[in-house]
C-alpha positions in Angstrom: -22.6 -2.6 3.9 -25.2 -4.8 2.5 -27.3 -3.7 -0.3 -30.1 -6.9 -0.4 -30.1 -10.0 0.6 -32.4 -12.9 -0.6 -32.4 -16.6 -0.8 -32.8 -18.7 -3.9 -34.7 -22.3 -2.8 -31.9 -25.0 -4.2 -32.0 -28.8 -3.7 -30.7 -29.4 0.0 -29.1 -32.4 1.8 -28.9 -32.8 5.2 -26.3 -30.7 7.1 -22.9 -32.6 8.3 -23.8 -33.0 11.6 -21.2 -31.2 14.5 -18.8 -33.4 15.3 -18.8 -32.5 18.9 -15.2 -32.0 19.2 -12.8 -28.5 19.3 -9.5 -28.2 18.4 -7.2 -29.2 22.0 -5.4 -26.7 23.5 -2.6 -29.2 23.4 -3.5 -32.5 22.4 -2.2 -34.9 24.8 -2.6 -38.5 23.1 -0.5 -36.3 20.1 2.2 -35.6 23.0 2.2 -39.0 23.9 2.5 -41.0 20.7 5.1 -38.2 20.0 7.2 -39.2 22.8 6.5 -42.7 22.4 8.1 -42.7 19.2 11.0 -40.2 20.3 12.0 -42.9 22.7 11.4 -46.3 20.5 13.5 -44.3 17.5 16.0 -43.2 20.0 16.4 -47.0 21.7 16.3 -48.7 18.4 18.9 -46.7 16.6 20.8 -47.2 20.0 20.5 -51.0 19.7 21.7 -50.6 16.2 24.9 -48.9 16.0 26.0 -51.3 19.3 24.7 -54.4 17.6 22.5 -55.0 20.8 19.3 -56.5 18.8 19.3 -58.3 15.1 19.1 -56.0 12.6 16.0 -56.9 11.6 14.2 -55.6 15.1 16.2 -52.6 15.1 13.8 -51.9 11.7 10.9 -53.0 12.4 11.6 -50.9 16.1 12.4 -48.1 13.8 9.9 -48.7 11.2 7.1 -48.9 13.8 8.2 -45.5 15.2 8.4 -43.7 12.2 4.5 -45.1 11.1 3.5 -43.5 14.6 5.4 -39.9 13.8 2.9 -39.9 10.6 -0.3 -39.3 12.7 1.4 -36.6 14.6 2.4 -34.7 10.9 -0.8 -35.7 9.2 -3.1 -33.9 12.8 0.2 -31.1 12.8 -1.2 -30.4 9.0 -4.9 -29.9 9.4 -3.9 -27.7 12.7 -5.6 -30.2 15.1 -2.5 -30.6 18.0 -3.2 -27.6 18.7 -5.5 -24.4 18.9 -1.8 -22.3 18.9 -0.6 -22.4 15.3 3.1 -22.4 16.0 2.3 -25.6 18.2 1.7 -27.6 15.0 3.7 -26.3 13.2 7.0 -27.2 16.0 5.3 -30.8 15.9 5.1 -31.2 12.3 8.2 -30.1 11.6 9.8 -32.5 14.1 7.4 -35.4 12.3 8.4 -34.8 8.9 12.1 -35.7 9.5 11.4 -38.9 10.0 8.8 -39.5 7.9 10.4 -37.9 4.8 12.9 -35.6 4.9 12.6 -34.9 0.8 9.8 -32.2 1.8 9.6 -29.6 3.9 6.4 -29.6 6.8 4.7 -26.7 4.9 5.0 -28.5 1.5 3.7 -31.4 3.2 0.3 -29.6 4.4 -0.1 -28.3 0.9 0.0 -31.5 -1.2 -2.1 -33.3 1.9 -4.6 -30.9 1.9 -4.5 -30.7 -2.4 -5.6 -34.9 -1.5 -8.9 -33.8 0.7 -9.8 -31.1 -2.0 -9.3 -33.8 -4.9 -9.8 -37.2 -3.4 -10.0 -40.0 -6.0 -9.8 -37.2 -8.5 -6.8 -38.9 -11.0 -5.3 -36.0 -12.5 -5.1 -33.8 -9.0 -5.3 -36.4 -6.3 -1.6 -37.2 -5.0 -2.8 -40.8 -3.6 -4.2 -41.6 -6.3 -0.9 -43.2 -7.3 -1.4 -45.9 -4.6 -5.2 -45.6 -4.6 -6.3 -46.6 -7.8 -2.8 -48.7 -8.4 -3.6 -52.2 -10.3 -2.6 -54.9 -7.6 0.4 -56.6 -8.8 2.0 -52.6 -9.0 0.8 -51.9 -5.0 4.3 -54.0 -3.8 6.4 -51.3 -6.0 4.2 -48.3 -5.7 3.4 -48.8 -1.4 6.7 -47.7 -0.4 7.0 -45.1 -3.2 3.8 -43.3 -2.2 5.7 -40.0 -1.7 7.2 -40.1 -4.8 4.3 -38.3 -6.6 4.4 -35.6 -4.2 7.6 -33.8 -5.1 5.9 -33.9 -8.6 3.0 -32.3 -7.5 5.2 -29.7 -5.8 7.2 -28.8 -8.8 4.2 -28.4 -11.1 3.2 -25.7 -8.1 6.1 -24.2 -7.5 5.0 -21.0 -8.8 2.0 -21.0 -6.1 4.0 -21.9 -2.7 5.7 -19.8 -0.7 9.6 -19.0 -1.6 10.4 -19.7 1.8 8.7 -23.0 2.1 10.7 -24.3 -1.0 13.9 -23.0 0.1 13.3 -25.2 3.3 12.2 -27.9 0.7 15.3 -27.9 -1.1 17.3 -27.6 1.5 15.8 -30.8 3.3 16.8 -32.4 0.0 20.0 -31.3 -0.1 20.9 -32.1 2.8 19.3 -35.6 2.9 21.3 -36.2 -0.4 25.1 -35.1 0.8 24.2 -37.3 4.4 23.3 -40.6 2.2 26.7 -39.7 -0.2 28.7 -39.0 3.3 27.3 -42.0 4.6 28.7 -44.3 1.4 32.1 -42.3 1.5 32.7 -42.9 5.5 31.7 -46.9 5.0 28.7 -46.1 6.9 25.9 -46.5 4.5 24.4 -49.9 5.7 24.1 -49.0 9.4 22.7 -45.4 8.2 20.0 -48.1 5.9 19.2 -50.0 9.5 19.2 -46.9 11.0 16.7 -45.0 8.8 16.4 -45.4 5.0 14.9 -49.1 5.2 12.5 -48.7 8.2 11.1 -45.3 6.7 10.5 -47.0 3.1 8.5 -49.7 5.4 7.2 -47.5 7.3 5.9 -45.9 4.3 5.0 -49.4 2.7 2.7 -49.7 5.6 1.2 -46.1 5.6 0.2 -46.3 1.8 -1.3 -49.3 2.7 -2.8 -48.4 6.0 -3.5 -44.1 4.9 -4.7 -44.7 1.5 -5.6 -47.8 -0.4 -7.3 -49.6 2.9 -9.9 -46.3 2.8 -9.9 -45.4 -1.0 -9.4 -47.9 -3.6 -12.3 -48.9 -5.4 -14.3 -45.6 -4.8 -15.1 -43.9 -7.7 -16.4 -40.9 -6.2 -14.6 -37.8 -5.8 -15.0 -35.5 -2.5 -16.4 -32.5 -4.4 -19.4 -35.3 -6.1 -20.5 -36.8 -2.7 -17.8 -36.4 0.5 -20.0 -39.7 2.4 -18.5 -41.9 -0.4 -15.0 -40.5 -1.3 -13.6 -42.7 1.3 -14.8 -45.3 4.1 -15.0 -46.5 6.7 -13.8 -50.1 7.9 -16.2 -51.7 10.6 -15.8 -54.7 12.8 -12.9 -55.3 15.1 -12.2 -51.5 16.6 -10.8 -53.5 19.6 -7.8 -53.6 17.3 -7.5 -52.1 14.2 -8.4 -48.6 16.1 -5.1 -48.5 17.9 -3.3 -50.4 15.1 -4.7 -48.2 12.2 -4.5 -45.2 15.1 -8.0 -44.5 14.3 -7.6 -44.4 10.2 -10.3 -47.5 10.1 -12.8 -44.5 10.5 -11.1 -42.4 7.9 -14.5 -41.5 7.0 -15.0 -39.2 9.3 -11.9 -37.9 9.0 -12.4 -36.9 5.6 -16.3 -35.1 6.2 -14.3 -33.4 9.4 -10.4 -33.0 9.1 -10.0 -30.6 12.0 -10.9 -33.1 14.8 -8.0 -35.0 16.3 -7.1 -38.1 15.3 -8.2 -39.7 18.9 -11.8 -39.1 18.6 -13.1 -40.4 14.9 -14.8 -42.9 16.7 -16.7 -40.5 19.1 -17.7 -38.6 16.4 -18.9 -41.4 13.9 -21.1 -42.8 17.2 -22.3 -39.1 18.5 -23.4 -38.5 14.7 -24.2 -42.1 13.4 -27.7 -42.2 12.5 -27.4 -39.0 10.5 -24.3 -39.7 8.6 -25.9 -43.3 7.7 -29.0 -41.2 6.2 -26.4 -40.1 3.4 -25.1 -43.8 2.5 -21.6 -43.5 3.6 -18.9 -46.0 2.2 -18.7 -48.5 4.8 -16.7 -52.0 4.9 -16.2 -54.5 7.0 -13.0 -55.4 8.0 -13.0 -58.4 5.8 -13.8 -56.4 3.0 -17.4 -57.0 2.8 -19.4 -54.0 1.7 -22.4 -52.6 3.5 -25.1 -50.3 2.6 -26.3 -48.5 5.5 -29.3 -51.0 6.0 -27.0 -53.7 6.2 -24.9 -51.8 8.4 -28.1 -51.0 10.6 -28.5 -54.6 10.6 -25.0 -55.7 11.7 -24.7 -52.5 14.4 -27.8 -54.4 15.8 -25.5 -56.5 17.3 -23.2 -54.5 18.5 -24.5 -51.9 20.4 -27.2 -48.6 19.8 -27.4 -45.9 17.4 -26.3 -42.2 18.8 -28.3 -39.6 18.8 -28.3 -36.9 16.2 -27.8 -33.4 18.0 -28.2 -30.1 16.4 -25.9 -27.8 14.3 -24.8 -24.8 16.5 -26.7 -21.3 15.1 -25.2 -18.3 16.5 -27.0 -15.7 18.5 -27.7 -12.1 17.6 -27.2 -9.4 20.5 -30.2 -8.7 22.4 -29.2 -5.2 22.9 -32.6 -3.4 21.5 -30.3 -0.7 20.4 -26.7 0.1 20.0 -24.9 0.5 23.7 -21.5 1.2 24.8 -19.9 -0.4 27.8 -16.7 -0.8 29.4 -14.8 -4.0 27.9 -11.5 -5.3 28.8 -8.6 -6.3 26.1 -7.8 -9.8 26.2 -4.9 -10.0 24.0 -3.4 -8.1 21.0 -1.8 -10.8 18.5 0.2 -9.2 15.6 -1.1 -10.0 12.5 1.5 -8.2 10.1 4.0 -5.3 10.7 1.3 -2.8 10.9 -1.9 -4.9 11.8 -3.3 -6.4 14.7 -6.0 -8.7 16.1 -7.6 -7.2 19.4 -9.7 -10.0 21.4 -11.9 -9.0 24.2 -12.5 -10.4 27.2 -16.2 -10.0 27.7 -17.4 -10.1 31.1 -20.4 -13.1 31.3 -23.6 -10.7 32.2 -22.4 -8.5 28.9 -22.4 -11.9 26.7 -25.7 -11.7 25.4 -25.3 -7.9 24.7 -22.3 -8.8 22.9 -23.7 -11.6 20.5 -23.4 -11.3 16.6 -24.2 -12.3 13.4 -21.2 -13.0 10.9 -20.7 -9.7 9.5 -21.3 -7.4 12.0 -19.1 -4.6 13.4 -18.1 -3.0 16.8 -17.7 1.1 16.8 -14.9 1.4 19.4 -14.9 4.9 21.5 -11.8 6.0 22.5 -10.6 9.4 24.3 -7.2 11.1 23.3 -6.3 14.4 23.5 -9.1 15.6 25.2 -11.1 14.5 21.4 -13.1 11.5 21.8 -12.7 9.4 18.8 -15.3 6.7 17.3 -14.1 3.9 14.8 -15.8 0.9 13.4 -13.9 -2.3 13.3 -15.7 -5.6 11.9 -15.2 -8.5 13.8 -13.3 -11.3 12.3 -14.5 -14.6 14.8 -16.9 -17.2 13.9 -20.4 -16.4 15.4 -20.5 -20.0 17.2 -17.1 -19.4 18.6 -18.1 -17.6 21.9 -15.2 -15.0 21.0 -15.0 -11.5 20.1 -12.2 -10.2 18.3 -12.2 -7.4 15.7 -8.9 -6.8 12.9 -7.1 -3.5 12.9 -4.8 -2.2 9.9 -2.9 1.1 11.0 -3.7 4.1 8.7 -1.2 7.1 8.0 -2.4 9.6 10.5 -4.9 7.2 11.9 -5.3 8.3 15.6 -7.1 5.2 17.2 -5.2 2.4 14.3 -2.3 3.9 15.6 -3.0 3.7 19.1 -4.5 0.3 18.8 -1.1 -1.1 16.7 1.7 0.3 18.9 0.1 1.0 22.1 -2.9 -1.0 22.9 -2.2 -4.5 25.1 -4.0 -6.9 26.9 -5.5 -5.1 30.4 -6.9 -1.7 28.6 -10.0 -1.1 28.9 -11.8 -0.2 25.7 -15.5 1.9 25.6 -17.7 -0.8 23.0 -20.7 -0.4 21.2 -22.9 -3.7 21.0 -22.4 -5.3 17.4 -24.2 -3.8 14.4 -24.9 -3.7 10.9 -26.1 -6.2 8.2 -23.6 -7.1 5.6 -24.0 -10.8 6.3 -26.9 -12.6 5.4 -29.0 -15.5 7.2 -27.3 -19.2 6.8 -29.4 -22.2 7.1 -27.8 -25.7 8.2 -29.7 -27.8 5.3 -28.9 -24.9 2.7 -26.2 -25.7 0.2 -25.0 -23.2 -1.6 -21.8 -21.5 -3.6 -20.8 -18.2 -1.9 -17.8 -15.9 -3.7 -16.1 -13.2 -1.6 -13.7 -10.9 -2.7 -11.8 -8.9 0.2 -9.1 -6.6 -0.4 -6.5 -5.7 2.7 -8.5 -5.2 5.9 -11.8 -5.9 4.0 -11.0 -9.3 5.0 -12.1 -8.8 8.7 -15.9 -9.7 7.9 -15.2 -11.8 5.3 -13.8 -14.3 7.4 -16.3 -14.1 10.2 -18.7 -15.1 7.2 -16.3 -17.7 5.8 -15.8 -19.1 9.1 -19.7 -19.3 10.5 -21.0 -20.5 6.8 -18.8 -23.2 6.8 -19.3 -24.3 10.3 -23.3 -23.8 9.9 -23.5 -25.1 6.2 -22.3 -28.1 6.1 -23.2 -28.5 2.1 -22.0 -25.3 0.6 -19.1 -24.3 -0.7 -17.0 -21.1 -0.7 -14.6 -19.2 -2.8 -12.5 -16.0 -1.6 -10.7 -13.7 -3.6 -8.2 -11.7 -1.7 -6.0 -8.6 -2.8 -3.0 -7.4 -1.0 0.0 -5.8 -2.1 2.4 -8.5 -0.9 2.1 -11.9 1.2 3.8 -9.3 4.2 1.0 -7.5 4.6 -1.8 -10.2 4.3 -3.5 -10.2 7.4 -5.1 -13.0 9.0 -3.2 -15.4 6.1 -2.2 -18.2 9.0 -5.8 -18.5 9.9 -7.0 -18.5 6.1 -4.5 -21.2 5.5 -6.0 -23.3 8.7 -9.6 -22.7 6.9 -8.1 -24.1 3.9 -6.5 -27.2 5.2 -9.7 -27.1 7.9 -11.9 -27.4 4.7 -10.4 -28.4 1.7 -13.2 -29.7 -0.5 -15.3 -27.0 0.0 -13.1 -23.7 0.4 -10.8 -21.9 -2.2 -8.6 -19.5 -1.8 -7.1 -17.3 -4.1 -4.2 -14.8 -2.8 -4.5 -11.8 -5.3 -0.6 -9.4 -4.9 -0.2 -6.6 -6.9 3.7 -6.1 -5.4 5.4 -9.4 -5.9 6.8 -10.2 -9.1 7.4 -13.4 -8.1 3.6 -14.4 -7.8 2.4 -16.3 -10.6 1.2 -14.4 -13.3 -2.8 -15.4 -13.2 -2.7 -13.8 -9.4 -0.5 -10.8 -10.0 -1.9 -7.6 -10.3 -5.2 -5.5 -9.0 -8.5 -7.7 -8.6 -10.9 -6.9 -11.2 -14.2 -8.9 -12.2 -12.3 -10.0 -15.5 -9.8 -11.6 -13.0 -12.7 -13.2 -10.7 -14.3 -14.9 -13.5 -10.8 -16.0 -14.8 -10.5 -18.1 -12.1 -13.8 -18.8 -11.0 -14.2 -21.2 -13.5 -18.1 -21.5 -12.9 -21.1 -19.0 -14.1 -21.1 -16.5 -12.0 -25.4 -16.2 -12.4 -25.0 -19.7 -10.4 -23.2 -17.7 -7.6 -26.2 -17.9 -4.9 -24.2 -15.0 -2.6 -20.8 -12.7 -3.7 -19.7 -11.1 -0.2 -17.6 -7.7 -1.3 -15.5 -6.1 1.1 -13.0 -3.0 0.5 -12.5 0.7 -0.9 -14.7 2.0 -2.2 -14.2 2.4 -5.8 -13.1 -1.6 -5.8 -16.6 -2.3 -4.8 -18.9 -0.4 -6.4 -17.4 -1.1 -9.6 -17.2 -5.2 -8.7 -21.0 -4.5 -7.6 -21.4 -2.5 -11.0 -20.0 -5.0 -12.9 -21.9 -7.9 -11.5 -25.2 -6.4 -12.2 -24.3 -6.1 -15.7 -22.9 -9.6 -16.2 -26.7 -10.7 -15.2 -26.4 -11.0 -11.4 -29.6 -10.4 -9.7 -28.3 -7.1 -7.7 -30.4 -9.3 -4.5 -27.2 -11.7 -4.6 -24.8 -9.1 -4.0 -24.0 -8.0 -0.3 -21.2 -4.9 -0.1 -19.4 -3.4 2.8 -17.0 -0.6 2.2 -14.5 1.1 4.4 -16.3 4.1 4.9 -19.2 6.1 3.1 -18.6 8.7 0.7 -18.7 12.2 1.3 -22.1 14.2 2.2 -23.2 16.7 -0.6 -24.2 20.0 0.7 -28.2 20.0 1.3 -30.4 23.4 1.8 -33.4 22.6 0.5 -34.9 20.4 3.6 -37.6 22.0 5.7 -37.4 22.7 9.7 -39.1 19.8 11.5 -40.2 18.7 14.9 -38.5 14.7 15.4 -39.8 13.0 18.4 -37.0 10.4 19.2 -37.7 6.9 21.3 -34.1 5.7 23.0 -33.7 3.4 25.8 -37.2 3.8 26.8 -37.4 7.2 26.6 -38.8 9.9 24.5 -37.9 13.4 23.3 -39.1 16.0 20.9 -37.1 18.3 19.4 -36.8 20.8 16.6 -34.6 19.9 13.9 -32.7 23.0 11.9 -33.6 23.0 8.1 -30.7 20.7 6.1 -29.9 18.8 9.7 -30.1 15.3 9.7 -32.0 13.3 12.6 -28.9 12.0 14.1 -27.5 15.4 14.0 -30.6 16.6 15.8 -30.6 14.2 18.3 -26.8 14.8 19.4 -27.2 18.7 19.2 -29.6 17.6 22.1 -27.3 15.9 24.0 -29.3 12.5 22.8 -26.6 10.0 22.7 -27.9 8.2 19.9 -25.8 5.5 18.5 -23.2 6.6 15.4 -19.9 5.6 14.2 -18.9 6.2 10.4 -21.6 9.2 9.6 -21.6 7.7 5.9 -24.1 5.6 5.3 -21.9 2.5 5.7 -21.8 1.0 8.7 -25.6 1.1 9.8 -25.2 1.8 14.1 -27.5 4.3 13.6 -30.4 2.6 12.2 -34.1 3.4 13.3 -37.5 2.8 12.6 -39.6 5.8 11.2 -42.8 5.7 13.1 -44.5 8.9 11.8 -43.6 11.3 9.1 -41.3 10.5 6.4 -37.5 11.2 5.5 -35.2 10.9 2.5 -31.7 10.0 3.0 -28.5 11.2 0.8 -27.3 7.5 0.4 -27.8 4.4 1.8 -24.9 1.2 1.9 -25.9 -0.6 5.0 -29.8 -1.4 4.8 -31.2 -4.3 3.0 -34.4 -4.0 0.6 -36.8 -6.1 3.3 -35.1 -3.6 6.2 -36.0 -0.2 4.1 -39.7 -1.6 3.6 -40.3 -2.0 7.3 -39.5 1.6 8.0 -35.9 1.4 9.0 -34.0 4.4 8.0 -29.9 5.7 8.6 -30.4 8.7 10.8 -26.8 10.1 10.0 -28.1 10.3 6.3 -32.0 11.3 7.0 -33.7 14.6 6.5 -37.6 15.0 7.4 -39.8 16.0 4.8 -43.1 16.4 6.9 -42.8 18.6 9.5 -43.1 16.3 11.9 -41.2 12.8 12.6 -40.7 10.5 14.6 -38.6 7.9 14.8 -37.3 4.7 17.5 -34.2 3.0 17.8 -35.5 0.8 20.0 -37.4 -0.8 17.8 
């Protein structure tokens, strides 16, 4: 668990405000632009091969279509049709057939997102081709725009999935034999009506539309200041919003990709007066720059400014001690062949019991065999999501991972202890800071509850996460990591560490080590303001270890492990009298010489709050009110938590001869 935490003052901007808007369960307007242009491709290519309309309105019919499909693939690729994964995914494959059929969907969403992490960055920014084109080039270079794509995806080759090139070389193969079939049968000019000359307008007209109208001219890239990367175009939203479909505000499409395309425009107005406080890139739609006083000036006009609301902070549980109670399983999603994500469905007068802070843990109680059996899981949600959902890997021989992976389904009822322990640390909204995690298999489970909540709550700071696994098989959570990353790709990086796949590239192949880290870090790891480590033991010890003596204040570093190490044999504690405050009530009893307080406590049928027994986990922290204690080893208390008095009772052993001690506190 966490060792210290501190914060370093840094130079703060204001936080990116919330855009008020969730991820859809199914986006609708997406459904019916979709069908829209199901139907117009469908009646145009109809009117086409019976010579019902000139062939020239059969491609501007088709053209028109194929511009629509782009907004469904571009919101398929930053996961905003749908909170359901697989939903985008259906709809952006669909998309990119008619958009271009040279690249699979998933290649796509790479090389997109590779544009939000490197916008008007020459060397790694794929628009930059049409972006920063001279003018008399933008007629050649509009409807080539995708050209530059297949030669960002060969330079990564190495990096992407084999099974999203296979799909990418098949699309290309089999666009290539249709064209040749298509000369061979004498059918190549109503298969160039049909499709090849709308799509290269269509993609004339996205280039256009997509990327020069918000970028060109901006020298700014998204990592050196996101509010002037790209613009916004103001004046006339009567029509260039449904003709642009919303892309005049690419703006704030760019400071939040996960929002639908439909609702830029709610967002810029809910939010207005605090994204003009950063000087955003603004134009009118005659080209006219504005500063935001002149903007201020010109939205006098036009209507009122919004007002700023707050950023969402999570809530801690106000459980004054660890409790169990009766929860109900929502779902169990497999996450790999032998992991799974449990959700709960927590009843609403338990909701406030059942509040967190990113990194906590649950300790699950469960009864087989006549044994009762007590695990700690961390939960992997968000802390401003409202859900509670914890990550389970199954262990050889593990009776509860077992149960939990080929057992356990939505309708059980599962005995929960409120959430506990430390390893997170506090986030503020105006911070901005550079975190580093490194995770290794189900270490990932806080990880990317942290991940998650920092970059919901800070806006400004950047994180980078190192993840081990033995293959991309048993890589839990990797569909949600990949959402993160497309969710938040100028401020997250992700680096998928195998050490069973010989086809990975060579810089990620192999065990994580700090050599590694700093490999790809890139950066001075002194300037890291927070490294998050998550796994066995011996992995993060020696990261911790290893950090320290690189020159890492040791208050920077936060640890979790899997479980605490084993007890040494103690005999030289005295007998002891522990008075012990739980739930409001109070009992003394005598404590054996070598006994710990927690073992006191349950030898006295006090049903004080444990889970790992190790030293790790932190349930069965209390405050020492009289006496004093020593304890064998300590992973989940922070530096400011041991000076108040807060002790592990699993690992405590009274040294006056009488304490006392509260978990209530």
């Amino acid at each position: 668990m966490t060792v210290t935490t501190a914060q370093r003052s840094q130079p703060s901007q204001p936080a990116l405000p919330d855009p008020g808007e969730q991820v859809p369960t199914v986006s609708w307007p997406i459904v019916g632009i979709f069908t829209f242009a199901l139907v117009l491709f469908g009646a145009s290519t109809w009117a086409a091969l019976t010579d019902t309309l000139p062939a020239i309105a059969t491609i501007a019919a088709s053209a028109a279509a194929i511009f629509v499909m782009f907004t469904v693939l571009h919101d398929a690729s930053h996961y905003s049709i749908s909170s359901h994964r697989w939903v985008n995914v259906v709809f952006g494959r669909v998309a990119m057939f008619f958009v271009s059929p040279l690249i699979s969907f998933k290649s796509f969403a790479f090389i997109h997102i590779e544009h939000h992490r490197n916008t008007n960055d020459g060397a790694n920014d794929p628009d930059h081709f049409v972006s920063a084109a001279p003018w008399w080039q933008l007629p050649v270079r509009f409807p080539a725009m995708d050209l530059p794509y297949i030669g960002l995806l060969v330079r990564n080759v190495r990096r992407r999935p084999r099974a999203e090139i296979a799909e990418t070389v098949a699309l290309m193969i089999l666009t290539v034999t249709l064209i040749v079939w298509a000369a061979f049968a004498g059918q190549l000019w109503t298969l160039a009506v049909v499709y090849l000359i709308p799509e290269r307008v269509a993609m004339f007209v996205l280039a256009w539309w997509f990327d020069w109208l918000p970028h060109h001219d901006l020298e700014d890239t998204q990592r050196e200041n996101r509010y002037r990367a790209t613009r916004n175009r103001v004046g006339s939203e009567w029509i260039l919003t449904p003709l642009l479909l919303s892309q005049n505000y690419h703006l704030v499409h760019h400071l939040h990709p996960s929002i639908p395309f439909y609702r830029y425009v709610a967002a810029w107005q809910r939010n207005e007066a605090a994204y003009l406080d950063n000087d955003p890139a603004m134009n009118t739609v005659f080209g006219q720059q504005l500063d935001a006083t002149q903007y201020r000036e010109w939205k006098r006009l036009n209507g009122k400014l919004a007002a700023l609301l707050p950023v969402r902070a999570p809530r801690s549980s106000a459980a004054r001690h660890a409790s169990t109670h009766p929860i109900p399983v929502k779902s169990v999603e497999p996450l790999t062949p032998g992991s799974v994500k449990v959700t709960f469905d927590v009843p609403d007068h338990l909701r406030d019991q059942f509040g967190f802070q990113a990194g906590q843990h649950l300790t699950v109680n469960h009864r087989t065999g006549g044994k009762e059996v007590r695990r700690n899981y961390s939960i992997c949600t968000s802390a401003t999501s409202g859900d509670l959902a914890i990550g389970i890997r199954q262990v050889n021989g593990g009776v509860f991972s077992t149960f939990a992976v080929e057992t356990l389904c939505a309708g059980d009822v599962l005995e929960l202890m409120t959430p506990t322990g430390s390893f997170g640390a506090p986030l503020d909204p105006l911070a901005r800071r550079d975190y580093v995690a490194v995770a290794a298999g189900s270490g990932i489970t806080p990880i990317l509850s942290i991940l998650r909540t920092t970059m919901e709550i800070e806006t400004e700071s950047r994180f980078t996460l190192f993840y081990s696994n033995r293959t991309a098989e048993s890589t839990m959570f990797a569909a949600e990591l990949d959402e993160l990353e497309a969710r938040y790709a100028d401020r997250l990086r992700l680096f998928h560490i195998r050490s069973a796949e010989a086809h990975h590239p060579e810089s990620l192949r192999g065990r994580i080590d700090l050599a590694r880290v700093l490999r790809l870090l890139g950066s001075d790891i002194t300037s890291i303001d927070r490294w998050y480590l998550c796994g066995p033991g011996d992995l993060v010890t020696t990261l911790q270890r290893d950090l320290t003596s690189e020159g890492v204040p040791s208050e920077r570093v936060h640890l979790e492990l899997f479980r605490g190490t084993n007890r040494a044999a103690v005999h030289d504690f005295p007998e002891s009298d522990v008075t012990i405050t739980l739930a409001g009530s109070t009992h003394t009893v005598a404590l054996a010489a070598g006994d710990t307080v927690l073992e006191s406590a349950l030898k006295n049928n006090i049903e004080a709050p444990y889970a790992c027994l190790g030293g790790a986990c932190g349930t069965c922290k209390a405050k020492i009110t009289t006496g004093a204690v020593t304890m064998e080893q300590n992973f989940a208390l922070r530096a400011a938590e041991l000076e108040a008095g807060f002790v592990l009772t699993c690992q405590s052993h009274p040294t006056t001869p009488t304490v006392a001690v509260d978990y209530d506190a």
